[in-house]
N, C-alpha and C positions, 0 to 999 in steps of 0.2 A: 504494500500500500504506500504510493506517494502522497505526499499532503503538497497543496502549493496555494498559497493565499487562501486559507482555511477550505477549498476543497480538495477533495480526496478524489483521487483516482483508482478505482483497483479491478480487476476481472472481474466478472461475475459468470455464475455455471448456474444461480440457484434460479430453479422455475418461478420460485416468487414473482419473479420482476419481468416474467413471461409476456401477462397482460398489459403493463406499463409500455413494455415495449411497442407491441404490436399497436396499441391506441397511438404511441408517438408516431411511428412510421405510416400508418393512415393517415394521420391527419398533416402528417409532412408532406407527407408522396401522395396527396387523395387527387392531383391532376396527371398523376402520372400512372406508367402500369404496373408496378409493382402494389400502389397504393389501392388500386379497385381490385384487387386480385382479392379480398375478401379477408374474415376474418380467419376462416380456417385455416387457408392456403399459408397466411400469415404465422401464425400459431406455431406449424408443423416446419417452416422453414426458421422461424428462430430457434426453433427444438435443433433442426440439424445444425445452424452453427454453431448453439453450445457446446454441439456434438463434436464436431470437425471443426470448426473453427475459434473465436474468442468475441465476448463483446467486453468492452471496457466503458465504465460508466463514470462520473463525475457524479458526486455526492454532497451536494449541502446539506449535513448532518442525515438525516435517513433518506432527504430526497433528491431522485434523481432528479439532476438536471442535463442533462446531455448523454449521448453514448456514441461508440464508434461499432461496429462491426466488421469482422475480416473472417477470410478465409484462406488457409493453406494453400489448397488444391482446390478450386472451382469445380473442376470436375468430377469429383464427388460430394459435390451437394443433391447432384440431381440425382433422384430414384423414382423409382414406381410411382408411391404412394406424393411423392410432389408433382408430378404428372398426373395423378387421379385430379389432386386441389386445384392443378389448371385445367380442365377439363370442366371440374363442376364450375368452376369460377366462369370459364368461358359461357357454359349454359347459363346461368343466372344473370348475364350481362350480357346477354344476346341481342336484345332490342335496344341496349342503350348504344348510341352512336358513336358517344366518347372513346368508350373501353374499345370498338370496333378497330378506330383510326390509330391508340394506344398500340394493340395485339399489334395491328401491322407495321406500323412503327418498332414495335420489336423483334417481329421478324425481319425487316430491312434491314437491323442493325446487326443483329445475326449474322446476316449473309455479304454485308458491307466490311463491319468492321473485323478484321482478323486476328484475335489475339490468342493464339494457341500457344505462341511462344512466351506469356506470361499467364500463371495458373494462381498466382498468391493473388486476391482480389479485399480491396477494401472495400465492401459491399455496400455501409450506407454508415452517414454519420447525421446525426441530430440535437440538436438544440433547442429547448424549450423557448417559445418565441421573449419569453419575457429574459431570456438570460442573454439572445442574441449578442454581438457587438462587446463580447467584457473577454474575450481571447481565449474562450475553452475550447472551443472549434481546434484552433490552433494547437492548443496544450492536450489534444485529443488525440491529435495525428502526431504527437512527439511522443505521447503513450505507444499508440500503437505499433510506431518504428523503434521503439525501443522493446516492444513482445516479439518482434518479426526478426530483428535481429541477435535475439537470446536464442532466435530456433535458426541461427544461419541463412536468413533470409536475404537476397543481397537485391531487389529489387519488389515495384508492385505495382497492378494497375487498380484505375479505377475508372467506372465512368462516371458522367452529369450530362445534364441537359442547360442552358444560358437562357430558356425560358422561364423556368418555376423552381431555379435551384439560382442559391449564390455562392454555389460552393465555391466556383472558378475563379473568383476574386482571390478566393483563398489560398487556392491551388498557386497560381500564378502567381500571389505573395510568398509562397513556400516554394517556388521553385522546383515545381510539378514542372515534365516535360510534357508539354499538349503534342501526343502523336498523332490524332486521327481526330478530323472534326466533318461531321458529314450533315445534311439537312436531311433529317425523316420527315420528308412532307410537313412544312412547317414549324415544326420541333430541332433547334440546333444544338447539336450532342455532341460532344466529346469523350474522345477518352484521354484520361492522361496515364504517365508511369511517372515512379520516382525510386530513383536510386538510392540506396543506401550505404 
């Protein structure tokens, strides 16, 4: 556990903080397609990167206020049972238009961008809107590159989008390399790496 200006940083694995999670990440990502994928879909893939992966959370005193999420290996996140919760998800958001133009935008990105040669992925990170702007964002991703590199990790990607995320202000202050920026039909996406 680090402490830095009375908040605490430290891993978290306990299901407790299951549903805080998930409520953050909807309501972070509710314009984007992770965020309408539901709540089970939700649920069942934070379970896998506690699993596989790490989240790291920032604590003022019991409450979260921010987390980061990563994984090792990308490629095994995905299994059966995560492919069921996009399937139901896709049925239940069949009529709506949004989720429609979302999916395909995620498959364009799929088949656009190529990132096979980096498999550690920093999945998502989040901040409670009222903590915005006080630099845990920043102190997030100096957690995180400091878990990545206890496991020999010598690089990683991530993506964002520069319509409903401000991540890239950040990225680009930390000296994120932006490799890939493509247009999904109105949605401009990037992905970055950053060396360690």
């Amino acid at each position: 556990m680090n402490k830095i200006n009375n908040i605490q940083f430290r891993i978290i694995k306990q299901k407790q903080f299951l549903d805080l999670i998930v409520s953050l990440h909807k309501t972070t990502f509710k314009n984007v397609f992770s965020g309408q994928l539901g709540k089970s879909f939700l649920k069942y893939y934070y379970t896998q990167v506690f699993k596989r992966g790490f989240v790291i959370a920032c604590f003022n005193g019991d409450e979260i206020i921010g987390f980061v999420s990563g994984i090792l290996d990308e490629t095994k996140l995905l299994d059966f049972r995560l492919v069921f919760y996009l399937v139901k998800a896709f049925f239940m958001n069949f009529f709506k238009r949004e989720f429609h133009l979302n999916f395909i935008r995620y498959i364009k990105r799929k088949l656009i961008i190529k990132d096979q040669k980096y498999k550690t992925e920093l999945l998502s990170i989040i901040i409670k809107p009222e903590h915005r702007g006080n630099g845990f964002g920043r102190k997030l991703i100096i957690e995180f590159d400091k878990c990545l590199q206890s496991q020999d990790i010598k690089c990683y990607k991530l993506f964002t989008d520069t319509n409903y995320s401000t991540g890239h202000f950040l990225y680009d202050k930390m000296d994120f390399v932006l490799k890939q920026e493509v247009d999904l039909y109105g949605l401009n996406f990037r992905m970055y790496i950053r060396n360690l």
